[in-house]
N, C-alpha and C positions, 0 to 999 in steps of 0.2 A: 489594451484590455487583457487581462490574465485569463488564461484558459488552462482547464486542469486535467488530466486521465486518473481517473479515481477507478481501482479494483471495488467492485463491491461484493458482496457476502462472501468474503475471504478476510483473513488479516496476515495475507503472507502475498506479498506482490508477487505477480504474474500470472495466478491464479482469479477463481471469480471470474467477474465481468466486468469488462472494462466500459467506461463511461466517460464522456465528453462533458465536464461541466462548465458554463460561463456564467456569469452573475453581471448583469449588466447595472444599468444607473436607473435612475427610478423613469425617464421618459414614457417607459415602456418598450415594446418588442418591434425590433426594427424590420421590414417588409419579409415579407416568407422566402423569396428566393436568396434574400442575403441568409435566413438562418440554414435552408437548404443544402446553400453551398457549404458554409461552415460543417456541418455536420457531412457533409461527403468529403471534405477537406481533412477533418477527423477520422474519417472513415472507421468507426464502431459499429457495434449494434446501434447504440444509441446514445446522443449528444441532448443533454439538458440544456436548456437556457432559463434564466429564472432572472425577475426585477420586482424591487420593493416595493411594495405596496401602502398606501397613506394607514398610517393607524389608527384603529377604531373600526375598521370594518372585519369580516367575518377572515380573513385570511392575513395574514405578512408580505405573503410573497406569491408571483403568479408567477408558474412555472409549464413549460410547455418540452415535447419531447419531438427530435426529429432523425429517423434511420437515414440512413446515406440518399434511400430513396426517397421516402415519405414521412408526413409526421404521423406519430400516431395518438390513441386515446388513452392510452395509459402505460406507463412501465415501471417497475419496481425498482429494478437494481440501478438506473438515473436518476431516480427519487431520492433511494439511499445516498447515491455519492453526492446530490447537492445537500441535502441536509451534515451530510459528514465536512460539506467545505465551508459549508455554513459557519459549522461548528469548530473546524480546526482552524480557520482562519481570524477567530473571535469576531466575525461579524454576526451571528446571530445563535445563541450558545444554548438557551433553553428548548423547550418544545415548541414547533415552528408550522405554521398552516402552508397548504399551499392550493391557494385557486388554481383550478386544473379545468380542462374539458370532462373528467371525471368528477366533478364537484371538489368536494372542499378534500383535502387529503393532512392526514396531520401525521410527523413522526416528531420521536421522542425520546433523546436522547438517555443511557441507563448508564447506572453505575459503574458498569463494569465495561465499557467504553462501547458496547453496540449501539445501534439504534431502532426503534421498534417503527415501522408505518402500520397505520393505520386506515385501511383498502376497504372498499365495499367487495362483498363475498359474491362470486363470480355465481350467479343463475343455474346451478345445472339443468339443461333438459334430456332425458335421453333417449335416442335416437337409434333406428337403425346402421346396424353396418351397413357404410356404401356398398358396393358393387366396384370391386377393381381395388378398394380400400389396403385390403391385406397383400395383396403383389404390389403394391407402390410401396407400403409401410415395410416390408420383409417379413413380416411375422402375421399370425393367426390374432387380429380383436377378440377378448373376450366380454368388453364390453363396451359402447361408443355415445360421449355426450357431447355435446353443446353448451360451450360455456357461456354465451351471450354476446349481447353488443360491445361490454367493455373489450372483449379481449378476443371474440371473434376467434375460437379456438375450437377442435375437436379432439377433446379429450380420451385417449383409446388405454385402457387396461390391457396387458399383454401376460403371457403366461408367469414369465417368472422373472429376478434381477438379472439374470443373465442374459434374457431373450433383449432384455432394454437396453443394457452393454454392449450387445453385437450388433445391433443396428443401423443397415448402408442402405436408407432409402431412397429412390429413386424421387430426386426434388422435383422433378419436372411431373412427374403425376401424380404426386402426394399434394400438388398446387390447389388442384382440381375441386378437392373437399373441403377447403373451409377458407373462410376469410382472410385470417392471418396464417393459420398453419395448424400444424399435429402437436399434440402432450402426448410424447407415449410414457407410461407408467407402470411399475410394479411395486410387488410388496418388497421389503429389505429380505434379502435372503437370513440374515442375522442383525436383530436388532440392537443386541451387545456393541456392533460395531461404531454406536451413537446416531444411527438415521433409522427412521421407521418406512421409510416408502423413496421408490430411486424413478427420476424421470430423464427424458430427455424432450427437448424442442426445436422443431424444426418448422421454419417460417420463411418459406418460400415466393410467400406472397408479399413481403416486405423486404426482399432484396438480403435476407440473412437461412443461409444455408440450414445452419444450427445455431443457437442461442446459450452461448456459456452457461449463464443462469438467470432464470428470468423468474423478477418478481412474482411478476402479473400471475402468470402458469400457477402461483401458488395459491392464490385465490379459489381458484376452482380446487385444485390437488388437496386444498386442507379442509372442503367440506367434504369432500368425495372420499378419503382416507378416514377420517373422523368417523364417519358412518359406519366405516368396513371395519374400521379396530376399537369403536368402543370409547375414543378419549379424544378431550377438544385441541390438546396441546401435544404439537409433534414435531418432528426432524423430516426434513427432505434433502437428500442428496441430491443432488443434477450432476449426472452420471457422463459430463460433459469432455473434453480433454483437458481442457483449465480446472473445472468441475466446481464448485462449491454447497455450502450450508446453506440453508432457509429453515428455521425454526418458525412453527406457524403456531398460530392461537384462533381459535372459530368463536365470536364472540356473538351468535346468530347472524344480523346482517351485516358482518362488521369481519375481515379477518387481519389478524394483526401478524407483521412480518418484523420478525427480527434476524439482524446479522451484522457483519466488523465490515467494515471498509477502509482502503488502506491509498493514500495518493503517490504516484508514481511517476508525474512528471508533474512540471510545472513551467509554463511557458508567456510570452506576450505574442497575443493574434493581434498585427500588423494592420489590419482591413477595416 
């Protein structure tokens, strides 16, 4: 079986986020702890697996994601890289569905070699600062929301690009606040530079320190951004040390991700 490490929302390898993808046979998904182990075995953020789906029903392909630790509900930049293996491998070259525990998920491959997902738009609710919030995170909230069930996040606005840049928080009690973990976020100190708004994430509760660049985070970041500057289509940096682009689009309940991804190994899983 071929197994692939696909960078996503970068097109320059080493960068971005790297991703574990497999594409299995149509059977279906073989018992959780064999894909468990795979994906610790890979040890990523996060290891896709994905199998074809009979034609004629609402998807192609069912796809499922799993961290070293856990599976989880959703992720973007493992979306991206199987649709990107999809496509570079000519097994599935057009715009591709994928049955998810997030419903249906569609991307779509563009001209100019990115590919766009097509994400349900993260719930904002907003919410009190915790208590204890701001000495775990290092810096002062200046405002703090609730992205939902998909993604299980506490999105915190912080003073400026630079306050997000600096950022060494204490993982063991940033755990405490939310489901999966922190978005911290600011405005771009200079928007010339090509990004409108700089984040970082840290997901503690899924066995990942900090998250190169993560899809999902954008979900929430592009209706939450969109509100604050006025326009549905924007740039987000992830202010990461790989770091990468996420171009977003708010499409009301709908937010669409676009970015390049680039494969950087290629291997046969043995098991």
């Amino acid at each position: 079986m071929r197994i692939r490490i696909v960078d996503a929302f970068t097109d320059r390898p080493f960068s971005g986020n790297p991703a574990g993808v497999l594409l299995l046979g149509p059977d279906g998904f073989p018992e959780d702890d064999w894909l468990r182990n795979v994906a610790l075995e890979v040890n990523h953020a996060e290891t896709a697996f994905a199998h074809p789906l009979p034609e004629g029903g609402e998807a192609d392909w069912a796809l499922r994601w799993f961290t070293p630790a856990s599976e989880v509900a959703m992720c973007g930049h493992a979306t991206l890289a199987t649709a990107h293996v999809l496509r570079t491998t000519g097994t599935h070259t057009g715009p591709v569905r994928f049955a998810t525990h997030s419903g249906v998920l569609h991307a779509t491959p563009q001209e100019d070699g990115t590919l766009t997902l097509d994400f349900p738009t993260a719930p904002l609710t907003p919410v009190g600062v915790p208590d204890g919030v701001a000495e775990a995170l290092g810096a002062e909230p200046l405002t703090a929301f609730d992205t939902g069930p998909n993604t299980g996040d506490l999105l915190i606005e912080v003073a400026d690009e630079k306050t997000v840049r600096g950022l060494a928080p204490d993982l063991g009690a940033l755990a405490r606040y939310s489901e999966r973990g922190i978005i911290a976020t600011a405005r771009s100190t200079d928007p010339a530079r090509g990004y409108d708004f700089v984040s970082r994430c840290f997901f503690p509760n899924i066995g990942i320190d900090e998250d190169p660049v993560t899809g999902s985070a954008h979900t929430a970041l592009a209706p939450y951004w969109s509100e604050r500057l006025g326009r549905p289509d924007l740039t987000g940096l992830q202010a990461s040390a790989r770091s990468g682009l996420v171009r977003t689009g708010l499409r009301g309940d709908r937010t669409l991700l676009t970015g390049s991804a680039v494969t950087v190994i290629e291997g046969e899983l043995l098991v």
